[in-house]
N, C-alpha and C positions, 0 to 999 in steps of 0.2 A: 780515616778522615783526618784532615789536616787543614790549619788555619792561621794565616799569617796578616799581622799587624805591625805598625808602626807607630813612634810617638816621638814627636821634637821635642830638640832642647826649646832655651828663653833667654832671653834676656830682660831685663827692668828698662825699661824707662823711664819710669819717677817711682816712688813710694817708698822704697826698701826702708827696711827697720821697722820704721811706722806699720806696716801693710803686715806684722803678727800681731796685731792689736784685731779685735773684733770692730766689725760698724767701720773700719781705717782700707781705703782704695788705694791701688796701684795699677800702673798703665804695663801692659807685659807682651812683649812682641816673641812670638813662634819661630824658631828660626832652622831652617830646615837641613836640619842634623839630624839623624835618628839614632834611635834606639828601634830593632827589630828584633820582633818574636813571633816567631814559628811553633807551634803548637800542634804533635800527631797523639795521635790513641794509638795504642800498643798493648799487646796479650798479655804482657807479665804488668803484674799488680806493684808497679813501682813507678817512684816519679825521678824520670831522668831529664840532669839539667844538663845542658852542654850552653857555654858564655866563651866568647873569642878572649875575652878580660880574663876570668876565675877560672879556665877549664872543667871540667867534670864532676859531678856530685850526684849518687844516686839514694836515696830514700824511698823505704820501702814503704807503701802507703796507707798501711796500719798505724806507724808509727808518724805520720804527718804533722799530728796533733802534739805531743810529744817529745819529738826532736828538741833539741837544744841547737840550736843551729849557728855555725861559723859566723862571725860577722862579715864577711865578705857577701853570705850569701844571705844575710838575714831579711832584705828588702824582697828577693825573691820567694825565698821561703813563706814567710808572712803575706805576700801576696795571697800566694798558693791558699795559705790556710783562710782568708779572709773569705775567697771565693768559695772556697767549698764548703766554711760555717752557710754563708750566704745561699750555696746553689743546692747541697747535696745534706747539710748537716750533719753527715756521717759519713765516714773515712768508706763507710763498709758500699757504699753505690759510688765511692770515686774510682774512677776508671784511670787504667795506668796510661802515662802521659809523658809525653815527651819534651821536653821546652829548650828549646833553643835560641839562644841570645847573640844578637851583634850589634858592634855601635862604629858608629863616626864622628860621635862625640869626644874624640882625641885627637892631638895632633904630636907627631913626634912622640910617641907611648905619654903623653900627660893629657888628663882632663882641661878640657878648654871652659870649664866653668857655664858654664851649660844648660845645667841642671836632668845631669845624668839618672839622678836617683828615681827624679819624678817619672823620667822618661823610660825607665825600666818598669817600673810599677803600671802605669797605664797603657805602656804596649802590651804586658801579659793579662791586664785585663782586657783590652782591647782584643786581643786573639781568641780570649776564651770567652769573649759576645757573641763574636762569630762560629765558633765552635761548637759551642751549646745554644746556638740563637737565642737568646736572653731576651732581647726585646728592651733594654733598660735605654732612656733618656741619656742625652750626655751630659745630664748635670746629677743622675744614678749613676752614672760609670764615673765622675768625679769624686763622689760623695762616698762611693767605695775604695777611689785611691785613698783619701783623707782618714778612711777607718784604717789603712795600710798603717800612714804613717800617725796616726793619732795612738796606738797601739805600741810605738816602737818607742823608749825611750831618747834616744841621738835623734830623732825627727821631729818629736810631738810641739816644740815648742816653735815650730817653724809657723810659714803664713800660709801652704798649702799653694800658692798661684801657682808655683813651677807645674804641678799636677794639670791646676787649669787651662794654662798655656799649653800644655803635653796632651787635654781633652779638648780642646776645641781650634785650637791653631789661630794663625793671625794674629791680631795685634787686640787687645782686650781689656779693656776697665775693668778689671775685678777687685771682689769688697770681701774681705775675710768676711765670714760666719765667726758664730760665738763658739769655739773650742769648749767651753766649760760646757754648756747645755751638752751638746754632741757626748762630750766625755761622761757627762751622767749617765745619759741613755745605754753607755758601753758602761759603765758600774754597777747597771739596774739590771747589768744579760738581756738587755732586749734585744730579739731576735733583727739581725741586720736588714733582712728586708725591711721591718719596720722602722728602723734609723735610715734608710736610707728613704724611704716614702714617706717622713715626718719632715714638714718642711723646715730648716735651718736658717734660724734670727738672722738676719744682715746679709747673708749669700743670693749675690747675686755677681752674675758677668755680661757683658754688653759688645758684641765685636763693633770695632770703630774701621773706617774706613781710611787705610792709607793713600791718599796719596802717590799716583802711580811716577807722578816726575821727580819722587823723592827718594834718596837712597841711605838706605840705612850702613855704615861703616862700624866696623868691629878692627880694633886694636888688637891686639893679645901681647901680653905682655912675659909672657911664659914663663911666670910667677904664678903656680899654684896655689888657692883661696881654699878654705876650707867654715863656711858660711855656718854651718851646723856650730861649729867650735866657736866662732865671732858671738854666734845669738845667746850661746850658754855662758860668756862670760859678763852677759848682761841682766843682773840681776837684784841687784840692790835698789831701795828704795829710791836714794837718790837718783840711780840711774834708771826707775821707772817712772818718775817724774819727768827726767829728759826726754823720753820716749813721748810721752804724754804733750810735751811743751811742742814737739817735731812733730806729731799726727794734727796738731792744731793748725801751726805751718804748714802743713802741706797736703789739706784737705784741697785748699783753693787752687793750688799747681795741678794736683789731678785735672778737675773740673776745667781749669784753662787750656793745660794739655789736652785732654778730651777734646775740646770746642775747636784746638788748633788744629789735630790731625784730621776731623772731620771737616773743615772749614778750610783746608788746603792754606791755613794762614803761619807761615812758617817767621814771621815775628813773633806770634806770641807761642809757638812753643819756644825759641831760644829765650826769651826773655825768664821764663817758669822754667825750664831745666838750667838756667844759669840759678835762678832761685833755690830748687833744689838741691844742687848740687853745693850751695852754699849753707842751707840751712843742716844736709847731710855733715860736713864737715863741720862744724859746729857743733853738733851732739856728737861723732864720734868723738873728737877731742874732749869732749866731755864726760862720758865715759871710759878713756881709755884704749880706745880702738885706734890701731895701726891703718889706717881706712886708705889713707892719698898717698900712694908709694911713690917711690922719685919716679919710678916710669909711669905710672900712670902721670902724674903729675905732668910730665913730658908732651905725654899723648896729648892731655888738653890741651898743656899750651899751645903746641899745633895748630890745632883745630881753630883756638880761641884768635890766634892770627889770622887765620883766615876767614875770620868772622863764621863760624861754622859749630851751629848748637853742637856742644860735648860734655859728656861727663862718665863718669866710674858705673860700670853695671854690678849690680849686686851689691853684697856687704864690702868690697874692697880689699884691701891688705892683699890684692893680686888677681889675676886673672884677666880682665877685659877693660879698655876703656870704648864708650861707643859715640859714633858722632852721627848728626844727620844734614847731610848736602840736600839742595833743593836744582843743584843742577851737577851734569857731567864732568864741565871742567874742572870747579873747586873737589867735588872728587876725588880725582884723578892726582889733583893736586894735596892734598892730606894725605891719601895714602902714600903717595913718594916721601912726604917730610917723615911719615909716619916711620919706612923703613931705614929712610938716613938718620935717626934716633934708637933706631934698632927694637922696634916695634915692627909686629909681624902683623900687615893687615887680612886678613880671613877674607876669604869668600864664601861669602854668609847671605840670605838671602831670607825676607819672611817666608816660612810656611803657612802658606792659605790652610790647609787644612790640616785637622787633627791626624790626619789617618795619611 
């Protein structure tokens, strides 16, 4: 028996920083790259990974639980283990398995900022829905990616939307949950099905309707981000205040933004991602964050000439700048200025769907 899924990267379109705050929204477009996983059952009582990234790792599945596991494969691993507390509670009814990983989440052997990590995590849960027909909701198969990364110390402090983005595709309002509640319930051993059918303070997600004469444009600046490490060196009071001062600010840019992608009113999104993008740099320089690199920087100016909403996707310090045209020509035309700055534009596209 064998069962193959997939799960897109993301990109931001408003919220970042603010959106690991609980009760705090961001807008997050699907964008269709994947991460795939292939999932067989197999006679010998071991769990074989095969990744086009990591190559080869076998564990034998007594020891599942146990493992000390590489960090390269810790996201997998931990998967692994979440669904089998979750499906089987004992190593001794898991069946040996086969997991097979590939991505087009890169370009040139470099991460294209993406949100790779999400994207592996919810395609191995996603294959082993199908697998074992689970029957779970797509906001339970979210809610188990979130035990993934709630579990793993280099993730917990993150906002989880890449995950949501990677469970439901498209372009999406989502609103952190309260981490801290969640986190007790995993202090207290409560069995995961029950964390996961206890509803979660503030979690919710809404798909928003794009706009089909619109196109969304991705920069790359092929400057590697590493977003995990940006969030951990934010940590101080001062610098939780600033956080706090920016989720204030940029409640209302959601909400506009919402109203504008549904509403095909492409003023008031550039008006509120020029806002965003302005109140973002503001608190990064306020904490200390390397945020608006000279190419991104670049990228917008671009854009910003040819009057065409831009800004930095994610934590910044590299990786993506993204813009949105409302028509072909302007386009057409950024992405040229784009490459004569030496900015590589993607073809990139939303992913409608999660799967």
């Amino acid at each position: 028996m064998i069962a193959t899924a997939k799960a897109p990267g993301k990109l931001y379109l408003a919220g970042e920083y603010s959106i690991t705050l609980p009760n705090q929204s961001a807008i997050i477009v699907a964008i269709d790259k994947y991460i795939t996983a292939t999932i067989d059952k197999i006679d010998v009582q071991e769990i074989q990974l095969n990744s086009d990234q990591l190559g080869d790792l076998a564990i034998p599945v007594e020891q599942l639980d146990q493992i000390s596991y590489p960090d390269d494969w810790q996201l997998v691993i931990r998967t692994i283990q979440v669904l089998n507390k979750y499906h089987f509670d004992d190593t001794s009814a898991f069946p040996g398995i086969k997991v097979t990983l590939t991505s087009d989440l890169t370009f040139e052997g470099k991460k294209l900022g993406l949100g790779s990590s999400a994207a592996v995590v919810m395609s191995i849960i996603k294959a082993f829905h199908k697998l074992l027909n689970l029957k779970l909701t797509e906001q339970q198969q979210f809610k188990l990616g979130a035990l993934v990364m709630l579990t793993l110390p280099h993730f917990d402090k993150g906002s989880m939307g890449d995950l949501a983005a990677a469970t439901y595709g498209g372009v999406i309002a989502y609103r952190k949950f309260d981490d801290q509640f969640v986190k007790q319930l995993i202090q207290q051993n409560s069995d995961y099905e029950t964390i996961i059918s206890t509803p979660w303070p503030y979690l919710d997600v809404q798909q928003l309707n794009w706009p089909s004469e619109w196109q969304l444009l991705v920069g790359w600046t092929g400057k590697v981000a590493d977003t995990q490490k940006l969030l951990e060196t934010v940590s101080s009071a001062e610098q939780a205040k600033a956080k706090e001062m920016l989720a204030l600010q940029t409640r209302d840019i959601i909400t506009n933004i919402s109203m504008g992608i549904n509403n095909a009113d492409y003023s008031l999104i550039g008006i509120n991602i020029f806002y965003n993008l302005t109140f973002l740099m503001t608190y990064t320089h306020q904490v200390g964050i390397n945020y608006l690199t000279e190419d991104l920087s670049n990228a917008i100016s671009e854009a910003v000439d040819l009057d065409v909403a831009a800004k930095v996707s994610g934590a910044g310090g590299g990786d993506n700048a993204i813009a949105i045209a409302d028509n072909d020509e302007v386009a057409e035309k950024l992405r040229q200025a784009w490459q004569n700055e030496g900015i590589i534009p993607l073809p990139l596209n939303i992913a409608l769907l999660g799967e």
